[in-house]
N, C-alpha and C positions, 0 to 999 in steps of 0.2 A: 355796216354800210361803208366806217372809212376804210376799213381792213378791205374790203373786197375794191374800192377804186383803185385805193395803194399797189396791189396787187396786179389789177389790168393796169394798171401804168407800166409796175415794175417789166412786168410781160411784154407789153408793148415794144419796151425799153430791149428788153432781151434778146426779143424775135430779129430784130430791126441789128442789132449786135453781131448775132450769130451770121447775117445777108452777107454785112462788110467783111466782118475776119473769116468769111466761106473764099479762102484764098489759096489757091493749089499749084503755086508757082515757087520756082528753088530762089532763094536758098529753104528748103522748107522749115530749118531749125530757128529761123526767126521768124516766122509767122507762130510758129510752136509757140515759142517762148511769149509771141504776143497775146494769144490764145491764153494761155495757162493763168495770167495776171486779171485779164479782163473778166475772164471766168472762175473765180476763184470762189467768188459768191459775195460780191459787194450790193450793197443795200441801194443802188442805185439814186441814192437821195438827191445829187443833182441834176441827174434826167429830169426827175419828179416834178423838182423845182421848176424845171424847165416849160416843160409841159405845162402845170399846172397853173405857171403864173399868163400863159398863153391861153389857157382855157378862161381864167379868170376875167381877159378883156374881153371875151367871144371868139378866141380865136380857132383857128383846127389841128385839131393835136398832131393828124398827118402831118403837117405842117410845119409842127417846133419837132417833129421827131429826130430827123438829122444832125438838127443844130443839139440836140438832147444826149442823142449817140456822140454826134465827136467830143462834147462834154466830158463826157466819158472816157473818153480813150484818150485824152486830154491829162483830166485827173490822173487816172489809172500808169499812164509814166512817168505823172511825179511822185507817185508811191515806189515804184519800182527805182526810182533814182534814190527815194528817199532812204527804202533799205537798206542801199550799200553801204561795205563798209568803211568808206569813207564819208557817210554821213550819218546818217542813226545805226546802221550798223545793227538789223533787226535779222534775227532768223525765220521767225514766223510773222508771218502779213494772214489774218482772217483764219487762222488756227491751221495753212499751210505751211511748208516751208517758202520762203521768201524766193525771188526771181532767181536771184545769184547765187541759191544755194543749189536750186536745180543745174541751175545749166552755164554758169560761172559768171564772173564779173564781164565778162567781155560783152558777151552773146546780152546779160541784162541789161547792160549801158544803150547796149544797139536795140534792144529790142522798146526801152523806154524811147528811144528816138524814133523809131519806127511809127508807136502810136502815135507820139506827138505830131508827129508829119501827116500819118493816115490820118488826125481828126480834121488838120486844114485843108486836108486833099477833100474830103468829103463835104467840108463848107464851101470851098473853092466850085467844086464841080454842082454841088446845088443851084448856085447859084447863077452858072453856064447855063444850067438848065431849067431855071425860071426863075425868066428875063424880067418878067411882070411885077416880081417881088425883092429882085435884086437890091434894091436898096435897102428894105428890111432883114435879107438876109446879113448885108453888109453891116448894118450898123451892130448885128447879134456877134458877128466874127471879132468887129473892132473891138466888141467888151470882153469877147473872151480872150484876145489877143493880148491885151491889154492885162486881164487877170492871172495869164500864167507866165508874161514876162518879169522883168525886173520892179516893174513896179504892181505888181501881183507875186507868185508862189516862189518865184527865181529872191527876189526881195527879200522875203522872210525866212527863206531858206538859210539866205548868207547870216539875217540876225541872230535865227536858231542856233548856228553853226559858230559862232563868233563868242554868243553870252552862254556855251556850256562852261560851267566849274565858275560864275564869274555872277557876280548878285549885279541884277537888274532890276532898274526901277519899273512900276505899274505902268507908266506911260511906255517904255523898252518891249515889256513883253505884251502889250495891248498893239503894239505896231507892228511886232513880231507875226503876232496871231490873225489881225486883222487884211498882215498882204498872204501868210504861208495857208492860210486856212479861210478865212472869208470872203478875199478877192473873188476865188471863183465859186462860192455859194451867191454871192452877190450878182456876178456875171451870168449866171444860174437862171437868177430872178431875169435878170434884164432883158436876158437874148429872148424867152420866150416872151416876153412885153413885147417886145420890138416887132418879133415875128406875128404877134395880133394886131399891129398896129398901132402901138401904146403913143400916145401922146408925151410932152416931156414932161407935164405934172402928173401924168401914171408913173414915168419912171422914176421922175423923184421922192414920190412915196414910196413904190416898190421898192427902191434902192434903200430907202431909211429900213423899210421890213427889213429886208436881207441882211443888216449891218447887224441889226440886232439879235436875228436868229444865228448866225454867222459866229457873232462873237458868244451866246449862249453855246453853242455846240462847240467850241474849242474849251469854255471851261468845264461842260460835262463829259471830253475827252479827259480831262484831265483830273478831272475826280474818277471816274474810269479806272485813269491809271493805278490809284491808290486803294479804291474799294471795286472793282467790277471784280468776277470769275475768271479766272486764266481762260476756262474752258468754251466761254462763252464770248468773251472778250476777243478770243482769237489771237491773241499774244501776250507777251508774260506783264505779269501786274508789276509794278513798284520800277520800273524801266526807264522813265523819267527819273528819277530820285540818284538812281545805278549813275547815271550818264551825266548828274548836276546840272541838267536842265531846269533852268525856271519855269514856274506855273505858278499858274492861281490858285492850286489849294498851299502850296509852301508861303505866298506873300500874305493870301489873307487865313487861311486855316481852311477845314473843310466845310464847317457851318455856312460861314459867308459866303464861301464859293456856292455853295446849294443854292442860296437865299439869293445873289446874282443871280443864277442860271433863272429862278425859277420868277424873276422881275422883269429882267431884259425878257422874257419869254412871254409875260404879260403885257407890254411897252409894246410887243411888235402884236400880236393880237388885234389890240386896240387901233393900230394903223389899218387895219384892213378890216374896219370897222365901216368904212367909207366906202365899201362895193355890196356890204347886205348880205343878201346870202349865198350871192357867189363867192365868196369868202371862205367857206364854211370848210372845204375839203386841208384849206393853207393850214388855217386854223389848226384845224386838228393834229395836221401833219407839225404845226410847230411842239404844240404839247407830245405828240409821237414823239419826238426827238428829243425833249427830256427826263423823259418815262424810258428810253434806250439801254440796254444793258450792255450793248455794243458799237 
């Protein structure tokens, strides 16, 4: 039952992907390039979010779909920045080659600006076009605005980039991880709240979930790095370690990290104990995410 909702989301998610980037205008090697990243086979997990935490208040998933998609295309340029090599300096993203190795540094730099622009172009014009909800739309844009600027993904980027080769304390890379990687899982949660209508005691519980499934999912990234399959994993194991990046398995070991992951993943469960069985899809989906091999 969860496998097959996951799946019509994921699809949903997909359909709704392929509408936007259906783009036949020159230059056409940057719409190319934006294609190739978005469609590489990403697990779409904060559509999902999105969605799901929209359905959770009674909301219509038509509805959070948009603000789901430009999530997406959102994300998906800060992956493509993220590969270069001036900052992780990755060849393979999802068992491909990375943006820049296809089609160069230049064309990937523009091509991550591209989407970043196409996701607020798409929030922007939702919202032109219903008038009726516009304030809900608005308030979904300010969290994701919010989550991939400076004090979101831009944020933790510079920490990332700052404490490689360089010992950081738990609070350092807990702040690191919580703007480069949870910011917009949280924003995730939020916008689809907003877009159901969410009240601001929905959001502030929804926001505690997301903090905590947020920060679980960057340390089973990171146990990932150490124990996951190359082949599965979609990029090389031990690649944190190579690069003297801090994680949470080098501060606490692997054990502890496990035993986090799998607390914080219990912790946010229990928040979403308070909507009953509408709950039940999140739920699942949190324990999904630390059962992940990818």
């Amino acid at each position: 039952m969860f496998e097959e909702q996951l799946r019509k989301k994921q699809q949903l998610v997909e359909e709704e992907l392929h509408r936007i980037l259906d783009i036949d205008e020159k230059p056409e090697i940057i719409y190319e390039a934006m294609r190739y990243s978005v469609f590489a086979g990403g697990k779409r997990l904060r559509p999902v979010l999105c969605l799901s935490s929209c359905e959770l208040l009674g909301g219509d998933l038509n509805k959070a779909l948009p603000v789901a998609c430009a999530i997406e295309l959102i994300h998906t340029y800060s992956l493509i920045h993220d590969d270069l090599p001036a900052m992780d300096n990755d060849d393979l993203r999802r068992g491909k080659p990375t943006n820049h190795k296809v089609y160069g540094e230049a064309i990937a730099i523009l091509a991550g600006d591209g989407l970043l622009n196409l996701g607020y172009e798409v929030l922007v014009r939702y919202a032109l076009e219903n008038p009726q909800d516009y304030e809900r739309i608005l308030k979904a844009t300010n969290e994701i605005a919010r989550a991939s600027g400076c004090k979101g993904i831009i944020g933790g980027q510079v920490v990332d980039i700052l404490s490689q080769n360089t010992k950081i304390s738990y609070e350092e890379l807990k702040f690191m991880h919580e703007h480069k990687t949870g910011a917009l899982i949280e924003a995730s949660v939020c916008a689809g709240a907003y877009i159901a209508g969410a009240t601001e005691e929905d959001i502030k519980v929804l926001r505690e979930y997301a903090n905590l499934i947020g920060f679980a999912f960057q340390i089973k990234d990171d146990i990932l790095n150490v124990i996951g399959e190359e082949e599965k994993l979609g990029k090389k194991v031990g690649s944190d370690k190579e690069k003297g990046k801090s994680t949470f398995v080098n501060i606490f070991g692997l054990e502890k990290s496990q035993e986090m992951v799998r607390e914080l993943t219990q912790n946010a469960i229990r928040i979403l104990d308070r909507f009953g069985k509408k709950a039940q899809f999140l739920k699942e989906l949190s324990n999904y995410l630390i059962e992940r091999v990818n």
